[in-house]
Residue, then its C-alpha position, 0 to 999 in steps of 0.5 A: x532513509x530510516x524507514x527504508x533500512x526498517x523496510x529492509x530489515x523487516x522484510x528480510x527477517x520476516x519468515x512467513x512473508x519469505x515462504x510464500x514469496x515462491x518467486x521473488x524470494x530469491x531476489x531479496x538478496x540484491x539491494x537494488x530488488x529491495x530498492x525497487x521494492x521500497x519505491x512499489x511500496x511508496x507509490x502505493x502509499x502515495x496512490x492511497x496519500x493522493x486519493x480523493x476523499x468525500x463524506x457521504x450522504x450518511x455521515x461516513x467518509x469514502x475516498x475515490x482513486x481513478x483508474x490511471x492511478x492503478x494503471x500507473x501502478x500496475x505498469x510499474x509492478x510489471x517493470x519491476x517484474x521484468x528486472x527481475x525476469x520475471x513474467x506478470x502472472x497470477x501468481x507473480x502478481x499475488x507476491x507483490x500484493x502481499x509485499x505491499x500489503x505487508x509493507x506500504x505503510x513503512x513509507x509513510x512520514x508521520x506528516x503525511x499520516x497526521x496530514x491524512x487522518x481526521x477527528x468526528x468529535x463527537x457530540x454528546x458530552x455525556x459520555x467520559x472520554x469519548x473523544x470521537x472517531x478517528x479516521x486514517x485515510x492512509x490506511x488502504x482498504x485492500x479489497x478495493x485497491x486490489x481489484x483497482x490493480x487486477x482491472x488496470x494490469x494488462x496480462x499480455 
């Protein structure tokens, strides 16, 4: 629970973050709001943990996450909404984006981050201390994984 008092301390403490929540900022004084919150956070961690990961014809990695996976991450975000009275708008939508933007990584363990991350040694030896690449695959790429919520979230 470390990381969830860390969540709840950031996440209180953070000015900017607190003037552009319009919406939801209010609603940042119950813990259970926070607790709900912490869980969004989790699962979008865990949507990005759970990922299908592949090296490309070019060397480079990529990694596919199906739509269900945003579905179900988008009905939670609307669940969250409705607890909170509020509606799924544009707006309410943008305000959990940048919650879990600012805030997924919190979740993580460091087990689930060392279990998730790879080394491309590099192969020539000439140069000093090149090591090689390193690559965190729990590191989301948001313009991908917003449009992945945005095409599987049902405003109705």
């Amino acid at each position: 629970m470390k990381n969830y008092e860390k969540f709840k301390t950031d996440i209180k403490n953070n000015n900017d973050l607190l003037l552009e929540l319009k919406l939801i900022r209010k609603n940042l004084e119950h813990e259970d709001v926070l607790t709900q919150l912490f869980s969004l956070c989790r699962e979008t961690f865990l949507t990005q943990y759970n990922a299908e990961i592949f090296k490309n014809e070019n060397g480079s990695f990529g990694y596919f996450i199906p739509n269900e996976a945003f579905k179900v991450l988008g009905n939670h975000i609307k669940e969250f909404l409705n607890s909170i009275n509020l509606q799924l708008s544009k707006d309410s939508l943008g305000e959990i984006i940048l919650i879990l933007k600012s805030y997924y990584h919190l979740t993580a363990t460091s087990e689930e981050i060392a279990k998730k991350s790879h080394v491309e040694h590099n192969n020539d030896s000439t140069q000093f201390a090149l090591f090689g690449t390193f690559y965190n695959f729990t590191r989301i790429d948001w313009g991908i994984f917003e449009k992945g919520i945005k095409e599987n979230i049902s405003f109705e």
